[in-house]
C-alpha positions as CSV (number, residue, x, y, z in Angstrom):
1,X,182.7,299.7,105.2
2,X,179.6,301.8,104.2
3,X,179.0,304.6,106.7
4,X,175.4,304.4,108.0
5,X,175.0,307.2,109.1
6,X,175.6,309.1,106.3
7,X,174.4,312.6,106.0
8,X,170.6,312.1,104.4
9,X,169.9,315.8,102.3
10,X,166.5,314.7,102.4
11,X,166.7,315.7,106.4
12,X,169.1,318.5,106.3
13,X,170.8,321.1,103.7
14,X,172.9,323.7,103.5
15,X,173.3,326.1,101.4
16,X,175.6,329.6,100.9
17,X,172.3,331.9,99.9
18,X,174.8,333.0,96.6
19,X,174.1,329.6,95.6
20,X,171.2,328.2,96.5
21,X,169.7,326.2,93.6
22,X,166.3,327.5,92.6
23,X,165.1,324.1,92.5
24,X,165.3,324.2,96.7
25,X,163.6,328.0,96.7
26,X,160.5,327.2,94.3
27,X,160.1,323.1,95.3
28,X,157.1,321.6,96.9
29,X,159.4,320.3,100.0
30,X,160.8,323.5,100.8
31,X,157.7,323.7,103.4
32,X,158.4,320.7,105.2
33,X,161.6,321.9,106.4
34,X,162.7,324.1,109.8
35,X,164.8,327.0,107.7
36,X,167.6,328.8,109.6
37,X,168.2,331.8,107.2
38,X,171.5,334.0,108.3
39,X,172.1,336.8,106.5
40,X,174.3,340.2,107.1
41,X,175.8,342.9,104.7
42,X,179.5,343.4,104.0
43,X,179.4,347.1,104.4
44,X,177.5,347.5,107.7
45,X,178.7,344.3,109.9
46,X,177.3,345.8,113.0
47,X,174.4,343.3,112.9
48,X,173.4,340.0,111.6
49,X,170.0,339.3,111.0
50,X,169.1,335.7,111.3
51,X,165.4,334.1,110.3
52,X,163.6,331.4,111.6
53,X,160.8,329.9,109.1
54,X,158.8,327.1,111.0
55,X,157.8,323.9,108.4
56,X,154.5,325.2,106.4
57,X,154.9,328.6,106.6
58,X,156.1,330.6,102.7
59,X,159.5,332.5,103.2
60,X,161.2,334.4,100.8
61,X,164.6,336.7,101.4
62,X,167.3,338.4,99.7
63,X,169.4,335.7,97.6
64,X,171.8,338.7,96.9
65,X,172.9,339.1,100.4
66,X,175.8,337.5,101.7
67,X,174.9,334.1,104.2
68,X,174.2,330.8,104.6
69,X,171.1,328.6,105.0
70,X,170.7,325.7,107.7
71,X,167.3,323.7,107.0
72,X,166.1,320.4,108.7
73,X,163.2,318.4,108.8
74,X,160.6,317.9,111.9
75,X,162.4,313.9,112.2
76,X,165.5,315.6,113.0
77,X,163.4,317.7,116.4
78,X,161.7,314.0,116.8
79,X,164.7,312.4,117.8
80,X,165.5,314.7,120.6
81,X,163.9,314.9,123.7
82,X,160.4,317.0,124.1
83,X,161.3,319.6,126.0
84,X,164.1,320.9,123.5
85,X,162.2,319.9,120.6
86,X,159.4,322.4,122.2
87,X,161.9,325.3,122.7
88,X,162.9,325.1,119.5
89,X,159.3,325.0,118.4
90,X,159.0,328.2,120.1
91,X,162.0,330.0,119.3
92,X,160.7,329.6,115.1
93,X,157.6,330.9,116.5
94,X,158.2,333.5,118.4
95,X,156.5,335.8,116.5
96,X,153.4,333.9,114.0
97,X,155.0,333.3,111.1
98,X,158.8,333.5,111.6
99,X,161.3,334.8,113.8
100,X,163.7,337.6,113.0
101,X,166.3,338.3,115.3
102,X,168.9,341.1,114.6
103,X,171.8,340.0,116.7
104,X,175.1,342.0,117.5
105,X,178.2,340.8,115.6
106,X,180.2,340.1,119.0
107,X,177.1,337.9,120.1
108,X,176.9,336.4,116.8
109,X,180.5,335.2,116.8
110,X,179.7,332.0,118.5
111,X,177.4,330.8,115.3
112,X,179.7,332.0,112.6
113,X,181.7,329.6,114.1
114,X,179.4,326.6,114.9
115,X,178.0,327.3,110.7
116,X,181.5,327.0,109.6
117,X,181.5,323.6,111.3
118,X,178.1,322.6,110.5
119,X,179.3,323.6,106.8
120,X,182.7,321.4,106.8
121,X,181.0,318.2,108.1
122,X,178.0,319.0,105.8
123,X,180.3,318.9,102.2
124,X,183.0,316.4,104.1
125,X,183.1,313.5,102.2
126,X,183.2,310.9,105.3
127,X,181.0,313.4,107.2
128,X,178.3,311.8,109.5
129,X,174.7,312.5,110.5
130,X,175.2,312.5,114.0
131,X,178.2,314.9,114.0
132,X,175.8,317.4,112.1
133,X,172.5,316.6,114.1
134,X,174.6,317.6,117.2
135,X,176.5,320.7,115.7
136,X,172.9,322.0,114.4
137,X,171.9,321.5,117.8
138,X,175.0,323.4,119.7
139,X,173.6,326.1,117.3
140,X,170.1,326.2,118.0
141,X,170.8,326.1,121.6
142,X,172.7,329.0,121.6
143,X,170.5,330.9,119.6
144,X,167.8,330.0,122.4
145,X,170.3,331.4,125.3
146,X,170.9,334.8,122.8
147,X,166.6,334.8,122.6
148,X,165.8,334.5,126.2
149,X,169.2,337.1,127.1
150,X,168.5,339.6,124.7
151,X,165.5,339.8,123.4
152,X,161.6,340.1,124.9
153,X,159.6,337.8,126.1
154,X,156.4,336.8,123.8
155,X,153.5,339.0,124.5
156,X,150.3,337.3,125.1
157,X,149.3,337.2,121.5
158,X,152.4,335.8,120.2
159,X,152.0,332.8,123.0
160,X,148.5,332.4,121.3
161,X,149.8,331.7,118.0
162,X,152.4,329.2,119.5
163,X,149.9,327.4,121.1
164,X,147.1,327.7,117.5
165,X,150.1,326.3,116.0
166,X,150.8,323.5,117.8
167,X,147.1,322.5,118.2
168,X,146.6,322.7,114.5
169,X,149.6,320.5,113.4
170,X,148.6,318.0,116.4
171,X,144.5,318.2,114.7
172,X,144.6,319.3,111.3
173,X,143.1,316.2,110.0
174,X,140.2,315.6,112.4
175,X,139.2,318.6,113.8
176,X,138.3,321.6,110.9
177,X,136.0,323.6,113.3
178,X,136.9,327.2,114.4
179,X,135.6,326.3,117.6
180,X,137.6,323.7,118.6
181,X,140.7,325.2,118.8
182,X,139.3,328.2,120.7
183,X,138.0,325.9,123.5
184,X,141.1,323.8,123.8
185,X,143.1,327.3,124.3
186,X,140.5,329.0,126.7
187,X,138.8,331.8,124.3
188,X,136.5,332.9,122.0
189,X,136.7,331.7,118.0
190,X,136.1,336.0,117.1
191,X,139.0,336.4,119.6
192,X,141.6,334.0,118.4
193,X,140.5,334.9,114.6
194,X,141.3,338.5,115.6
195,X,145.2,337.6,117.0
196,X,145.3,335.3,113.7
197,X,144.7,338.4,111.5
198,X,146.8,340.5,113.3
199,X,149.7,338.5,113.5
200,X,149.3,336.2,110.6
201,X,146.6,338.2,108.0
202,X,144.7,334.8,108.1
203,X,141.8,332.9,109.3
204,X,141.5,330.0,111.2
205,X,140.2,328.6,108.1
206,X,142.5,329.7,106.2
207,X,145.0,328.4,108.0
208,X,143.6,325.1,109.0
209,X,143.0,324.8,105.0
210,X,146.6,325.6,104.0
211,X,147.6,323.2,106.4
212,X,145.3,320.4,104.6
213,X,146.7,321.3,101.3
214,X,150.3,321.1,102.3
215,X,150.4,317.5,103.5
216,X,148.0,316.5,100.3
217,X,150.7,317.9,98.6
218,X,153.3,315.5,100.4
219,X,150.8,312.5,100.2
220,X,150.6,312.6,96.6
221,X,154.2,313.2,95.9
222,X,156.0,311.0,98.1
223,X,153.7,308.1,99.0
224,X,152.3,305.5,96.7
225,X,148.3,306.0,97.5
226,X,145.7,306.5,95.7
227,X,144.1,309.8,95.7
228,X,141.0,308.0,97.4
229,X,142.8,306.9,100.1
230,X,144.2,310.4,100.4
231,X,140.9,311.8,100.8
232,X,140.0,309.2,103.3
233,X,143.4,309.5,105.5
234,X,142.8,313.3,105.8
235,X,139.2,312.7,106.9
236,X,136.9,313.7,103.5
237,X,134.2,311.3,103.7
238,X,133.8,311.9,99.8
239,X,137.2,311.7,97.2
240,X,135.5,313.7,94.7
241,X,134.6,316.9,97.2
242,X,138.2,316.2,98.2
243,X,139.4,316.4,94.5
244,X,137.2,319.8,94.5
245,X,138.8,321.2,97.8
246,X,142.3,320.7,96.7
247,X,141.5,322.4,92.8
248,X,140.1,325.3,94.3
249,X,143.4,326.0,96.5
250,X,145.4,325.0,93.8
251,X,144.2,325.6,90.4
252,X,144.8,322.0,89.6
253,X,143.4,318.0,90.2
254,X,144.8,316.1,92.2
255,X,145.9,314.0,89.6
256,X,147.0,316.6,87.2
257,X,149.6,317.4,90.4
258,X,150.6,314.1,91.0
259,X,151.0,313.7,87.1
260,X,153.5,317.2,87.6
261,X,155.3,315.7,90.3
262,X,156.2,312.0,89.4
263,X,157.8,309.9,92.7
């Protein structure tokens, strides 16, 4: 009998960072994924550093380096209930971007061991979603416990940029104004423009723009609309300003990307 519910790689990977394929590292979906990067050196295992890239945020690291790579889509948080699904939110955003946590090898035990199962069910043959969805989780949640036991508490900029973030992914497509995301959280636009360039060396505009690119990107790769319809679904009352907007971040049409990246 077919299993259904069969591991989907389309949700969740994992990869040894020796061998992860380059078409992961340099491909358009790589942003739409929560990344759990471990890494730690053979010579000095004191430590293990472990990164946490949130979905639309670039991340590069050392391939060289011995470790392992856990990524999973937003569904996968979806399915849970909110209040873990928002402390994991956190956790990848503790500080703007990412989250690097250099973690003791006795306290990092625990995941090497939780990886090595998230790793057997993930290349088993007759391994299942839900077995993985709840392993992941195990590890998350410990990682949570080792954040809030050993580590500092956000400063007040850092809770700024949580909260940007989440506003932005909830408003992205209606609400492009500076100001409106500066009134929801309680300060001035200069102000949170100033934590956004400390913390993230961009603009609210920026930001909101990459943001607007990134799921044009997704739209025109993995849905069947027309690039009108694009435009309208992300709120530009003209197609051909939007075909403008997304060449200037680009380099390219939207149709000469769509034409590069074929459903």
């Amino acid at each position: 009998m077919k299993n259904s519910h069969q591991i989907d790689p389309l949700k969740i990977v994992y990869f040894e960072l020796e061998r992860c394929p380059e078409s992961y590292l340099n491909g358009e979906e790589r942003n739409t994924f929560f990344e759990i990067i471990c890494q730690f050196d053979s010579e000095n295992d004191a430590y293990v550093d472990i990164h946490l890239i949130p979905i639309y945020r670039a991340s590069t690291f050392n391939t060289k380096k011995q470790g392992y790579l856990i990524a999973f889509k937003r569904d996968y948080l979806e399915e849970d209930d909110k209040e873990y699904a928002l402390d994991v939110f956190n956790l990848f955003n503790i500080q703007g971007q990412s989250t690097h946590l250099s973690i003791e090898k006795e306290s990092a035990d625990i995941l090497f061991q939780i990886s090595s199962l998230i790793k057997d069910e993930y290349f088993n043959p007759n391994g299942t979603y839900l077995i993985l969805k709840a392993l992941i989780k195990v590890y998350l949640l410990n990682l949570i416990r080792l954040n809030n036991l050993h580590f500092l508490e956000q400063d007040t900029n850092q809770k700024r940029i949580y909260q940007f973030i989440i506003l932005l992914d909830q408003y992205f497509k209606e609400q492009r104004n500076a100001d409106f995301y500066a009134t929801d959280m309680g300060i001035s636009a200069k102000r949170l423009n100033q934590i956004l360039k400390l913390k993230m060396n961009k603009s609210i505009t920026q930001l909101i723009h990459e943001r607007l690119i990134l799921e044009a990107k997704r739209m025109l790769i993995s849905s069947e609309m027309t690039i009108k319809e694009i435009a309208f679904e992300l709120n530009f009352d003209d197609p051909a300003y939007f075909s403008r907007f997304f060449k200037k971040n680009t380099q390219l049409s939207p149709e000469k990307f769509k034409q590069q990246h074929p459903n």
